[in-house]
C-alpha positions as CSV (number, residue, x, y, z in Angstrom):
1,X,-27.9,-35.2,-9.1
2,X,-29.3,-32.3,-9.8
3,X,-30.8,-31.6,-6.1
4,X,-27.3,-32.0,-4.8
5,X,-25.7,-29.3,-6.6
6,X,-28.6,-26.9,-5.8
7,X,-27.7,-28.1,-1.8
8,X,-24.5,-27.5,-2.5
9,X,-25.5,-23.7,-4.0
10,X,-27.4,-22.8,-1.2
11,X,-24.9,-23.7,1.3
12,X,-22.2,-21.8,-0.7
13,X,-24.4,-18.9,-0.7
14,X,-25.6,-19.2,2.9
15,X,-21.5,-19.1,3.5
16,X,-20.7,-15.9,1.6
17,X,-24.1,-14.5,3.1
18,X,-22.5,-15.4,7.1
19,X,-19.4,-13.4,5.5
20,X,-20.4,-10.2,4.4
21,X,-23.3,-9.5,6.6
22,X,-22.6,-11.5,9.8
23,X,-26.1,-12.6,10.1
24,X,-27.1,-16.0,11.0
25,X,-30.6,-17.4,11.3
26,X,-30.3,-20.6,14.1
27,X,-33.4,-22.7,14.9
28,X,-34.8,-23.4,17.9
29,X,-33.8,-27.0,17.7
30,X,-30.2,-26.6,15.9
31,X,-27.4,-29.3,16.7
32,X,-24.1,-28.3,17.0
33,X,-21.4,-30.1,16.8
34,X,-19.0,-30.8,19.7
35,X,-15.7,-30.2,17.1
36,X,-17.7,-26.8,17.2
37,X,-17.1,-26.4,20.5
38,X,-13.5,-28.0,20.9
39,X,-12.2,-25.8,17.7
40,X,-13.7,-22.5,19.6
41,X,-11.6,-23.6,22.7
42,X,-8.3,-23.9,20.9
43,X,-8.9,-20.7,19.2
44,X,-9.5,-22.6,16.1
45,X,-12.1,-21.7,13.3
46,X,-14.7,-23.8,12.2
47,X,-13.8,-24.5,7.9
48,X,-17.1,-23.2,6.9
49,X,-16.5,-19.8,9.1
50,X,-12.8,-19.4,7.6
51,X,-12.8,-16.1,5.1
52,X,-11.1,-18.0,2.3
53,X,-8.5,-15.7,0.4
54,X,-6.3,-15.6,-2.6
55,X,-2.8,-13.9,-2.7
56,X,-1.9,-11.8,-6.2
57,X,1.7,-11.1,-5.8
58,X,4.4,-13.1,-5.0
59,X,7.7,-10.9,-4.4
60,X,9.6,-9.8,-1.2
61,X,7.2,-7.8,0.3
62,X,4.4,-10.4,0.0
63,X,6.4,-12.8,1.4
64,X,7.5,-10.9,4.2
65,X,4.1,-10.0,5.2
66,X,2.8,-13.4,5.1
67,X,3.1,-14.2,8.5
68,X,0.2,-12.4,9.3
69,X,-2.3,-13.8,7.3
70,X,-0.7,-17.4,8.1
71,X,-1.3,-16.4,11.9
72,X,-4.9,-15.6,11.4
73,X,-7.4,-18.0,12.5
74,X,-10.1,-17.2,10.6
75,X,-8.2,-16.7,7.2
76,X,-6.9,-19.5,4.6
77,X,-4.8,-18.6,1.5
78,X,-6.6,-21.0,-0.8
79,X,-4.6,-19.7,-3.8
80,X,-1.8,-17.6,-4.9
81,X,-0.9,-15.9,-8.1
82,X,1.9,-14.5,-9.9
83,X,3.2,-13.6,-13.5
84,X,6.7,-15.3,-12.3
85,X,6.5,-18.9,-11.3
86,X,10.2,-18.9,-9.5
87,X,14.0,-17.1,-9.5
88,X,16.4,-15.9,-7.6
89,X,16.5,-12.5,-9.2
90,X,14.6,-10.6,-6.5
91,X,15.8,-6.9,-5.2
92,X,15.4,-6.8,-1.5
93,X,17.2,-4.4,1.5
94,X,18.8,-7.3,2.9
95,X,20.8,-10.1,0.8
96,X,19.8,-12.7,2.8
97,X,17.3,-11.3,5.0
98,X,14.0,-12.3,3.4
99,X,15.8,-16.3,3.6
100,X,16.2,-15.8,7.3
101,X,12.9,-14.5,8.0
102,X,10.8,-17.0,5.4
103,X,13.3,-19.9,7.4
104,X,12.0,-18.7,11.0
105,X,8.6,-18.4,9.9
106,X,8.4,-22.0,8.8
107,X,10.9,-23.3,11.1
108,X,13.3,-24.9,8.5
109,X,16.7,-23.5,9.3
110,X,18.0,-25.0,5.6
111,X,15.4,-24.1,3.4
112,X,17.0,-23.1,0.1
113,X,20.7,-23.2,1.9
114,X,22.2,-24.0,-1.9
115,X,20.1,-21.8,-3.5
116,X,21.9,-18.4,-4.7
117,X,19.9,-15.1,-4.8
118,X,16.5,-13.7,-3.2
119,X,13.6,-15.5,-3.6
120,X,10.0,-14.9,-5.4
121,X,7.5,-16.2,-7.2
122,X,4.3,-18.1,-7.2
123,X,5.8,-21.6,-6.1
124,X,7.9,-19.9,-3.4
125,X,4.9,-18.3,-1.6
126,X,3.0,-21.7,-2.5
127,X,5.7,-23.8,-0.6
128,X,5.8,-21.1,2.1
129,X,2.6,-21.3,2.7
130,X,1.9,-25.4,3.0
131,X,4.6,-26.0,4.9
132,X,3.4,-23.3,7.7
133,X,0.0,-25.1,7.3
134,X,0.9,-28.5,7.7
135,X,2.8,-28.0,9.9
136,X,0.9,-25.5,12.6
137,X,-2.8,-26.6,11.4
138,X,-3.4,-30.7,12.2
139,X,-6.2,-30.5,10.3
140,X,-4.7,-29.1,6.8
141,X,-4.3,-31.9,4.3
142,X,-4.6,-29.6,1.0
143,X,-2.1,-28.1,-1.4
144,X,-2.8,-24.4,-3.1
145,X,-3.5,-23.3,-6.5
146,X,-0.6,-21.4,-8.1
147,X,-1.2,-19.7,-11.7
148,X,0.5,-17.4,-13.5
149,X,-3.4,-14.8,-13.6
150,X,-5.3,-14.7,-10.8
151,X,-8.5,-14.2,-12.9
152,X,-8.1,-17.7,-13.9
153,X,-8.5,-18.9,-9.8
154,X,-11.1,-16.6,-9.6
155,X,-13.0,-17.6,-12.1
156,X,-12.7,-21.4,-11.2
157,X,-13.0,-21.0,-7.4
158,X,-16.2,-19.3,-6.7
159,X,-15.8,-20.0,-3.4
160,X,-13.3,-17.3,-2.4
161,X,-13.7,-14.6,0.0
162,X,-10.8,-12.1,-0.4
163,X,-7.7,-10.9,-2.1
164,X,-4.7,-9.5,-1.2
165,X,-2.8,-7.5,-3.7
166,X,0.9,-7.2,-3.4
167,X,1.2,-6.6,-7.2
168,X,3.5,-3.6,-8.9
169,X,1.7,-0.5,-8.7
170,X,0.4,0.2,-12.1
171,X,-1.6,-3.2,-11.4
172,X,-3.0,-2.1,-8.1
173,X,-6.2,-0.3,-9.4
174,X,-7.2,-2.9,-12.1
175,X,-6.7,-5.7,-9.8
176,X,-8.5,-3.9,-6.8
177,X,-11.7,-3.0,-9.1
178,X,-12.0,-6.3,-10.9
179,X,-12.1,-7.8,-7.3
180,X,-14.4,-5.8,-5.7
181,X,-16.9,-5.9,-8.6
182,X,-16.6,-9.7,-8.0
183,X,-17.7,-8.8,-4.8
184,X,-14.5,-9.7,-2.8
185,X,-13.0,-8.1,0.1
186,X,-9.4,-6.9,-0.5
187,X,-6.0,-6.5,1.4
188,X,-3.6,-4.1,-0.8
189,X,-0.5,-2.1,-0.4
190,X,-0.2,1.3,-1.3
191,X,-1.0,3.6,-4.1
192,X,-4.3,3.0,-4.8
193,X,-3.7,3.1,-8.0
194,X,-0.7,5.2,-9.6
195,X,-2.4,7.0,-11.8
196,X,-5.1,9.8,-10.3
197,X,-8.1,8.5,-12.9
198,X,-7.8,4.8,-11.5
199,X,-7.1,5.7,-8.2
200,X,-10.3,7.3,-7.9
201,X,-12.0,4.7,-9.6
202,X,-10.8,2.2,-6.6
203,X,-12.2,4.8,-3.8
204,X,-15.3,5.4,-5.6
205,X,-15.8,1.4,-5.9
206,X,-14.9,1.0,-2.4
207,X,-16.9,3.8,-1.1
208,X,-20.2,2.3,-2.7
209,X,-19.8,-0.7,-1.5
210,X,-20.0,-2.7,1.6
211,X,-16.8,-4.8,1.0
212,X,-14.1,-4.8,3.3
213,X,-11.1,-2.9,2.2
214,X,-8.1,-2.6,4.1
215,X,-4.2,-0.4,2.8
216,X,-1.8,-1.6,4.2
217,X,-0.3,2.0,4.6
218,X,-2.4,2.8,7.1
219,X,-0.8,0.3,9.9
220,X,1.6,3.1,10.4
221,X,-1.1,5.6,12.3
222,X,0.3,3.3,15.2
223,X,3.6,5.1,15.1
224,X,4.4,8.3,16.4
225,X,2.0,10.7,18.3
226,X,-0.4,12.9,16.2
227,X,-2.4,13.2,18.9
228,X,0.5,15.2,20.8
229,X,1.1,17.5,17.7
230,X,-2.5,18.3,17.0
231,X,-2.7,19.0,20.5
232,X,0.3,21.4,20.8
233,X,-1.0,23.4,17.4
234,X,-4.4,23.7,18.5
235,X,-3.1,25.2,22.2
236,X,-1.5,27.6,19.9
237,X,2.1,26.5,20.7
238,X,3.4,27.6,17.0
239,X,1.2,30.0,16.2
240,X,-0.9,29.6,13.2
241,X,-0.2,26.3,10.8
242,X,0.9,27.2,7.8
243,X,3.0,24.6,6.6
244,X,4.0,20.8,7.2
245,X,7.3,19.7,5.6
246,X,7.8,15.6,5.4
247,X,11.3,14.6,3.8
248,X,12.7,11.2,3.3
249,X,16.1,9.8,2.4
250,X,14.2,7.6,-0.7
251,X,15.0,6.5,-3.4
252,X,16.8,3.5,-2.2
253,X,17.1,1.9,-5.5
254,X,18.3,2.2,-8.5
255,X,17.1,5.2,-10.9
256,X,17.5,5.0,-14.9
257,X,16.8,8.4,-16.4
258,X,16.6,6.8,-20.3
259,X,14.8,3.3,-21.5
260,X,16.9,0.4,-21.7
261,X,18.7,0.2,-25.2
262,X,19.6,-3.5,-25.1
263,X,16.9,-6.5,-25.2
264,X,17.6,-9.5,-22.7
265,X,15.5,-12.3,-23.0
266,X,12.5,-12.9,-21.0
267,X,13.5,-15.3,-18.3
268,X,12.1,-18.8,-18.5
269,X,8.8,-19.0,-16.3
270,X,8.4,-15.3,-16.9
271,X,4.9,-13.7,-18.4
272,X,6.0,-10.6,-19.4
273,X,3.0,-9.6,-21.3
274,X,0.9,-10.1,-18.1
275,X,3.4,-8.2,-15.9
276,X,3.1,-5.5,-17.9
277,X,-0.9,-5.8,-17.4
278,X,-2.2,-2.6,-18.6
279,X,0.5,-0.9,-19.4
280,X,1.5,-0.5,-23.4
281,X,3.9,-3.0,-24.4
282,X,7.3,-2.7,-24.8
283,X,10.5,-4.9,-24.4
284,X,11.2,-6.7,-21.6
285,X,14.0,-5.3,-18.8
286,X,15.2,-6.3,-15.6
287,X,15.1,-2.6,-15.1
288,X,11.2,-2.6,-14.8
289,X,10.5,-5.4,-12.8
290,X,11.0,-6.2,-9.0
291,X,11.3,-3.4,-6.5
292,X,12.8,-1.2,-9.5
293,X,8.9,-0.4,-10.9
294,X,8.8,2.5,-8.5
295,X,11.6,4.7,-10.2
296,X,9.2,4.8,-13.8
297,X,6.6,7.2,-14.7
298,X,4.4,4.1,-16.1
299,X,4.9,1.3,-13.1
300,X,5.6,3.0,-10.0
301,X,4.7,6.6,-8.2
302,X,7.5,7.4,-7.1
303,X,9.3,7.7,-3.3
304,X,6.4,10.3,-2.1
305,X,4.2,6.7,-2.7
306,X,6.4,4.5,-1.4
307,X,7.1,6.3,1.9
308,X,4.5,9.3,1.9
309,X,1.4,7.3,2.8
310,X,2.8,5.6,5.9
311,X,3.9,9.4,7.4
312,X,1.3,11.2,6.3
313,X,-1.9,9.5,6.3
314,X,-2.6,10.6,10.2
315,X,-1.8,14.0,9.4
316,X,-4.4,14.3,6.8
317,X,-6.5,12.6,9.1
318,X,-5.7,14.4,12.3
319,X,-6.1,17.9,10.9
320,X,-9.1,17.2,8.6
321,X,-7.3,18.1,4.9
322,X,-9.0,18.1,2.0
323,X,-7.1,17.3,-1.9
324,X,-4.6,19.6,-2.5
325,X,-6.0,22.1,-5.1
326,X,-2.3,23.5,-6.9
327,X,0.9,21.4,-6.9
328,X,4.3,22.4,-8.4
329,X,7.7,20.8,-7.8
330,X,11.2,20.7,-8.3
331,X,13.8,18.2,-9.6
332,X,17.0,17.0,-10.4
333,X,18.4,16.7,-13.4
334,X,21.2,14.3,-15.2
335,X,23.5,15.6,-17.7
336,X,25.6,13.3,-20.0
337,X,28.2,13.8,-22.4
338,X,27.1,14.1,-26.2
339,X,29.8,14.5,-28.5
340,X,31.9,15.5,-25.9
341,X,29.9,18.1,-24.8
342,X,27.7,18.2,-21.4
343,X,23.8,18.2,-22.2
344,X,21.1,17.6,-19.7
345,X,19.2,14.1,-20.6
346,X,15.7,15.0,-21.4
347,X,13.7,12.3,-18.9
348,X,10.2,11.8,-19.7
349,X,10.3,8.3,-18.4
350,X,11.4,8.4,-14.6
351,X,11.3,9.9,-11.5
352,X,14.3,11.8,-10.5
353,X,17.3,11.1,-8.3
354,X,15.5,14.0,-6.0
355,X,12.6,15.9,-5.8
356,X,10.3,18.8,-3.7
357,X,6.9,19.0,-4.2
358,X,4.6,21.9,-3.2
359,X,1.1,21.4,-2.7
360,X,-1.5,23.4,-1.0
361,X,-4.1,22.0,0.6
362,X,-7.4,23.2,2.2
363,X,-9.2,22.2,5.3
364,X,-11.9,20.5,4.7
365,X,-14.0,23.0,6.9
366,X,-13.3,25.8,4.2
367,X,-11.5,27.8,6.8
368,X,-8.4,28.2,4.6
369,X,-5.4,26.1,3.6
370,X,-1.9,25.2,4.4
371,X,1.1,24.3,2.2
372,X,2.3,21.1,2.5
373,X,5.7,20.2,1.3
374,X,7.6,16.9,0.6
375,X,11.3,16.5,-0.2
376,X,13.2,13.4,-1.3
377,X,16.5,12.1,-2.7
378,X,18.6,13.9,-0.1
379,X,16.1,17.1,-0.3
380,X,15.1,18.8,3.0
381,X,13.2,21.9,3.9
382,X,15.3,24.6,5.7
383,X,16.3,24.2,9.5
384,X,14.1,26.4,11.8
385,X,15.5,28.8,14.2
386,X,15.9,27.6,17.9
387,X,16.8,23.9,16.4
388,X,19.1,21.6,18.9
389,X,21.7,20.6,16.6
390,X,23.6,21.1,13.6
391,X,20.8,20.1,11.0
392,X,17.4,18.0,10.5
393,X,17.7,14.4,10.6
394,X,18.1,12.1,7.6
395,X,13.9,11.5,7.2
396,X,11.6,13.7,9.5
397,X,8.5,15.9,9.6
398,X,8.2,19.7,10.7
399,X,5.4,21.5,11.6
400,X,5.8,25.3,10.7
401,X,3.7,28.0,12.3
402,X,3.9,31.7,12.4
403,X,5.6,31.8,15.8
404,X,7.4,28.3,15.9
405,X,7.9,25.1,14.4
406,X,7.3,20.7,15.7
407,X,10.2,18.9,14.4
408,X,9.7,14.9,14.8
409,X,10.8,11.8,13.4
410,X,9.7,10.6,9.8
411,X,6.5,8.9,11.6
412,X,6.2,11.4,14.0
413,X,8.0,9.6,16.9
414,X,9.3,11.6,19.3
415,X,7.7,15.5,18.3
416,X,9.9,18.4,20.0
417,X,8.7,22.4,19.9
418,X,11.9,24.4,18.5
419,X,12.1,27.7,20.3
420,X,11.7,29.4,23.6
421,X,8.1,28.1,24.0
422,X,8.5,24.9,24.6
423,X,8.3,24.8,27.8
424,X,4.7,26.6,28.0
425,X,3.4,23.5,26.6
426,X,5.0,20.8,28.2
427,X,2.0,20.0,30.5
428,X,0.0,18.7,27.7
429,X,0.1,14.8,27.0
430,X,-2.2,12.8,24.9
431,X,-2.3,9.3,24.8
432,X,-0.5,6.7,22.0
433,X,-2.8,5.3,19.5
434,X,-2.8,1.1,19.4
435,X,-0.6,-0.3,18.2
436,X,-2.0,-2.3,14.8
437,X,0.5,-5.3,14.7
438,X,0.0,-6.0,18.5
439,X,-1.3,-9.5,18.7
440,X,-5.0,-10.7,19.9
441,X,-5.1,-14.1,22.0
442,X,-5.6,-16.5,19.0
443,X,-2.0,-14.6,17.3
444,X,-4.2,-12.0,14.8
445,X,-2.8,-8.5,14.6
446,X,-4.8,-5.8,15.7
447,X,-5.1,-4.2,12.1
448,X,-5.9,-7.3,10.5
449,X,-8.8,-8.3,12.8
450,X,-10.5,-5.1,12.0
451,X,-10.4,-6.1,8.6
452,X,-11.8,-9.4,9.4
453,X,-14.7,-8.2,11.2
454,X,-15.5,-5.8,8.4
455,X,-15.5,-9.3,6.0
456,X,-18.2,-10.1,8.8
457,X,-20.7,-7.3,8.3
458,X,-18.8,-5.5,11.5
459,X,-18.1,-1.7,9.4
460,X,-15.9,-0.9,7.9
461,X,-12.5,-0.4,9.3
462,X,-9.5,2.4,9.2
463,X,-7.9,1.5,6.6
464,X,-10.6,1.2,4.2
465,X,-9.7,2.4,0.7
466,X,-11.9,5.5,0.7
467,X,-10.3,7.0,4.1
468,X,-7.3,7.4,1.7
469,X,-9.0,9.4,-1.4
470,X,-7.3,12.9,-0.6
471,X,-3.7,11.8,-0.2
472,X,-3.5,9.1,-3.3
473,X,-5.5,11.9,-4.8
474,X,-2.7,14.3,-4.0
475,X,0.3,12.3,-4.6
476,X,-0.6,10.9,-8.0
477,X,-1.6,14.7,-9.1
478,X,2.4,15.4,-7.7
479,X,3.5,12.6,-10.1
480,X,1.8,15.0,-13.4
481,X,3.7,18.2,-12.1
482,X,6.7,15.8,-12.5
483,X,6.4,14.7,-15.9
484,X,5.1,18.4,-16.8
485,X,8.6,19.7,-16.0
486,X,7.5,21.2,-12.4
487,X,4.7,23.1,-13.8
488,X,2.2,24.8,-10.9
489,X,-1.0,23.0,-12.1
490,X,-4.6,23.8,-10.5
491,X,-7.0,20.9,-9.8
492,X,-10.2,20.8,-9.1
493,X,-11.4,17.9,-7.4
494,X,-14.9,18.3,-7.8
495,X,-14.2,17.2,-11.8
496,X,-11.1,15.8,-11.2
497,X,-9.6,17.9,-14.0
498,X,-6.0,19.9,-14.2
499,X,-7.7,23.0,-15.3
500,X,-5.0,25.1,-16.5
501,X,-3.2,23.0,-18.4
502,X,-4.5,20.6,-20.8
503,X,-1.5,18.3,-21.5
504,X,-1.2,17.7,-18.4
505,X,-4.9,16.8,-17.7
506,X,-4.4,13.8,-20.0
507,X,-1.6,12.8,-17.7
508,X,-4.5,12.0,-15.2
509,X,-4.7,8.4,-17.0
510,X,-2.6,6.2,-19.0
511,X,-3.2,4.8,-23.0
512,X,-4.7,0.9,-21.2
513,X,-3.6,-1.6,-23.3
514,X,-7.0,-3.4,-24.8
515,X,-8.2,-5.6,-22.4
516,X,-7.5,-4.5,-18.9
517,X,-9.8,-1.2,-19.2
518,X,-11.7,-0.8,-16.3
């Protein structure tokens, strides 16, 4: 008995070894199999090659990016997990949308036709994800683990290759370092973590190791055309660079400027405590949970991290910015009645209805620095002279120089030069990046292939955590001029310290609940 299980040991660890290095030592007189061969043909994967992955997080947007994963050859959600075993509470930008798309993906044009609401939960994504299987994979006979903590699968299923995190945001950075100090390669969404101390603590993980990494955030470089912008600015068609501006129409959901005052119960199949992960505890809201997290100071960072990293990732990129060293910002405020008399509501809880933040931000060269400047909730920078039209669109970006300006979409689509110089310039093309959803022949998406080749000792890809240190470095020190009522603070990102104001320094991290330090 014994010898088996050391068999069984070594071929496990010969497995992970294939995984994370690629390597594979054949002998000179190795049989292989003809199913081998045959699976190869079909575009199949051969079990012991398949990069075996368990899904933390369970709402709309996990199930709406299933697809992918469920597509991919080479990867097999083995488990899922998810504090909320099954409702129809969920907050989602269609009512029925997320139903229609789960139905076409499965091909089951009634699934949940009585049920009322939007979907989520653990058993949701675990029926999602067996029905797809059986029914587009002849050789899948399993059924999936579904638990409340993921720590629990991990912990029994040694065997298991990868994550993907589609938790809250205040979860992201303890999830994403518990994984990868298990040594497992991991999908996430975006922030990295939404306070600055954790967030670092992912990149500096990720940047040590030779896991694969991969935010999700970063599938948006596909849109747009950098390439044509940096192009235009370094032919001088603006002038010199001084500013980017990058607005957005979000928040799209709800906003509470004061903490719940009533106490629902915790819904049945509901682990609040473990929602609330490291975050102090306090009563349970609907307020909090769902896609609502984003508008608090403690789960969410805000609509510069839910739409900032998908528009201005490639700009950081493109034009070689460092961490922004100063940040101040600006805000809305409510006011209420008290005692029949207006007052502004003091806030120290959410993000506001709207808000302008002003960083600056040096090249990484040292050869100076440029403001950057992002405006939500309705906010938008002012409309440059020589504009076509009456004012900017809804969401956009604007590249300022000292003798012009780029106005394009939010994600850069469809760049213009304002002014008389335009057409000086219009000779100059550069070509479309690749698209990172397009399809390969066996139905993986561009993006997601990268990843899986970095899981096979291929490099690392584009997305990997650490490519994204300056702007989730950035964004969550925006967050602390926020909740320090606008305040210009200086950073220095050498220690990672607010250095001119020390209240706000301790805003860098959150009191963790016991347990979940990391």
């Amino acid at each position: 008995m014994k010898n088996q299980t050391n068999k069984k040991n070594v071929h496990a660890m010969n497995r992970r070894e294939f995984l994370t290095t690629g390597v594979t030592a054949i002998g000179a007189f190795t049989v292989i199999p003809n199913h081998v061969f045959a699976a190869k043909k079909m575009g199949m994967v051969a079990p012991s090659d398949k990069i075996r992955l368990v899904h933390i997080g369970c709402g709309t947007q996990g199930l709406s990016e299933l697809n992918a994963l469920l597509k991919a050859p080479a990867i097999e959600i083995v488990g899922v997990a998810d504090p909320n075993r099954e409702s129809y509470d969920y907050v989602h930008w269609s009512e029925n949308g997320l139903r229609s798309h789960l139905r076409k993906l499965i091909n089951e044009p009634a699934w949940k036709e009585g049920a009322k609401g939007i979907p989520g939960g653990r058993n949701i994504m675990k029926e999602i994800v067996e029905t797809y299987y059986r029914k587009n994979r002849p050789e899948y006979k399993k059924s999936i683990a579904a638990v409340e903590d993921y720590r629990e699968l991990l912990d029994k299923m040694k065997d298991v290759d990868a994550v993907k995190i589609m938790s809250p945001d205040h979860l992201h950075a303890y999830q994403a370092v518990d994984c990868l100090k298990r040594g497992k390669h991991v999908i996430m969404h975006k922030p990295l973590g939404n306070k600055l101390t954790e967030a670092m603590k992912v990149v500096d993980i990720a940047a040590s190791s030779a896991l694969s990494t991969h935010m999700m955030a970063y599938n948006a470089s596909g849109s747009g055309n950098i390439g044509l912008i940096k192009k235009w600015v370094d032919a001088g068609a603006i002038g010199r660079l001084k500013e980017i501006h990058n607005w957005s129409n979000r928040p799209v959901w709800p906003q509470y400027p004061e903490i719940p005052a009533d106490k629902p119960p915790v819904p049945d199949g509901f682990n609040w405590s473990l929602w609330l992960g490291p975050a102090e505890m306090r009563d349970y809201h609907p307020h909090y949970t769902h896609a609502l997290f984003r508008g608090w100071y403690e789960f969410g960072a805000g609509a510069i991290a839910d739409m900032g990293y998908y528009s201005l990732l490639p700009v950081f990129d493109a034009f070689k910015l460092d961490t922004a060293i100063s940040v101040s910002t600006r805000f809305s405020r409510v006011v209420g009645l008290k005692n029949n008399v207006p007052s502004t509501v003091v806030n120290n809880y959410s993000y506001p209805l709207a808000a302008a933040y002003r960083f600056e931000v040096p090249y990484k060269n040292g050869s100076g620095k440029i403001l950057l400047q992002w405006h939500d909730g309705g906010m938008k920078p002012q409309t440059p002279e020589g504009y076509e039209g009456d004012d900017l669109p809804i969401e956009g970006m604007m590249f300022v120089g000292d003798k012009g300006a780029i106005v394009s979409g939010f994600l850069r689509e469809n760049p213009k030069i304002v002014g008389a110089q335009a057409s000086l310039y219009a000779n100059i093309e550069a070509t479309l990046p690749a698209n990172p959803y397009e399809e390969q022949a066996d139905g993986t998406e561009r993006w997601l292939q990268g990843w899986i080749d970095g899981c096979r000792g291929k490099g690392k890809g584009f997305g990997a955590f650490e490519n994204a240190k300056e702007v989730n470095e950035t964004f969550n020190l925006g967050s602390v001029s926020l909740m320090s009522n606008g305040k210009k603070l200086e950073y220095n990102p050498k220690t990672r310290t607010i250095t001119n104001d020390e209240a706000a320094n301790k805003l860098l991290t959150r009191n963790i609940r016991q347990g979940w330090e990391i």
